[in-house]
C-alpha positions in Angstrom: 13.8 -21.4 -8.5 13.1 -21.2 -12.3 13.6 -24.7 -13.1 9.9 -26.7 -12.5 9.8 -30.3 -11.8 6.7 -31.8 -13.2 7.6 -35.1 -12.1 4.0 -35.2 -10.6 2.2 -34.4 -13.7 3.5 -36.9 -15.4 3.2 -39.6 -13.1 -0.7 -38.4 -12.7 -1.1 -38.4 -16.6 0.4 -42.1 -17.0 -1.5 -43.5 -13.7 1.5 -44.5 -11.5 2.2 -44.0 -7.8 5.1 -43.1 -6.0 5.7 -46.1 -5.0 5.8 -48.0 -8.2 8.0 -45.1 -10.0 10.5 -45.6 -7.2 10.7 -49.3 -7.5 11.3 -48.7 -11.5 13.2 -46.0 -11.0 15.5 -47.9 -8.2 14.9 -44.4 -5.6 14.0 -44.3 -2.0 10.3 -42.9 -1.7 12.5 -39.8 0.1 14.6 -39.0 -2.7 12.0 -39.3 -5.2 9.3 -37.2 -3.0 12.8 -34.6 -3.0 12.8 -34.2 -6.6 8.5 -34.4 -6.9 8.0 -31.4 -4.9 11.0 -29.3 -6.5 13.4 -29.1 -3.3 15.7 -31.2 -5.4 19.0 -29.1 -6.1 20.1 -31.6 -8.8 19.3 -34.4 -10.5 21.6 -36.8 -11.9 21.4 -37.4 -15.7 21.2 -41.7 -15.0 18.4 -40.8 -12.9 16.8 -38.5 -15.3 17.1 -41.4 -18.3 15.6 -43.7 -15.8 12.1 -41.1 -14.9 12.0 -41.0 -18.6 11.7 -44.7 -19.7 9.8 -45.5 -17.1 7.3 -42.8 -17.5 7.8 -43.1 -21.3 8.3 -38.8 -22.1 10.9 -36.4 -22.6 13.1 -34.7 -20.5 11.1 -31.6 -21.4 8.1 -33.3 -20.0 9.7 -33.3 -16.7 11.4 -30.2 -16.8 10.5 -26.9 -17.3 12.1 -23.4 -17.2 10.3 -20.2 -15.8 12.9 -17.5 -15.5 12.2 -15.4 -12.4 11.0 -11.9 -13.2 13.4 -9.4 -12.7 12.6 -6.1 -10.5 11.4 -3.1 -12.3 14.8 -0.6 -12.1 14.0 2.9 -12.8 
């Protein structure tokens, strides 16, 4: 998938657990682990706003596009 979550990154760079960004974010440890490891298929925007306060970044911090290269087609 060409969308990156970087959820991880972010929580390593401010110090918080799992378990601490669910409690602020108001997420189950399984939906938040979801999104973490990138098997999320969406993300709600509410739940987007709340990574983002309580993390204090961006919504670019979080998410990142890599397009998927495209076959060589001679």
């Amino acid at each position: 998938m060409p969308i990156i979550v970087n959820v991880d990154v972010m929580m390593a760079r401010r110090k918080m657990s799992l378990t601490e960004l669910a409690e602020k974010v108001d997420l189950t440890m399984a939906n938040l682990s979801i999104l973490k490891t990138g098997k999320a298929k969406a993300i709600r925007f509410s739940t987007l706003e709340a990574i983002c306060a309580a993390l204090q970044c961006q919504p670019g911090d979080i998410l990142e596009y890599q397009p998927e290269e495209m076959p060589n087609v001679a």
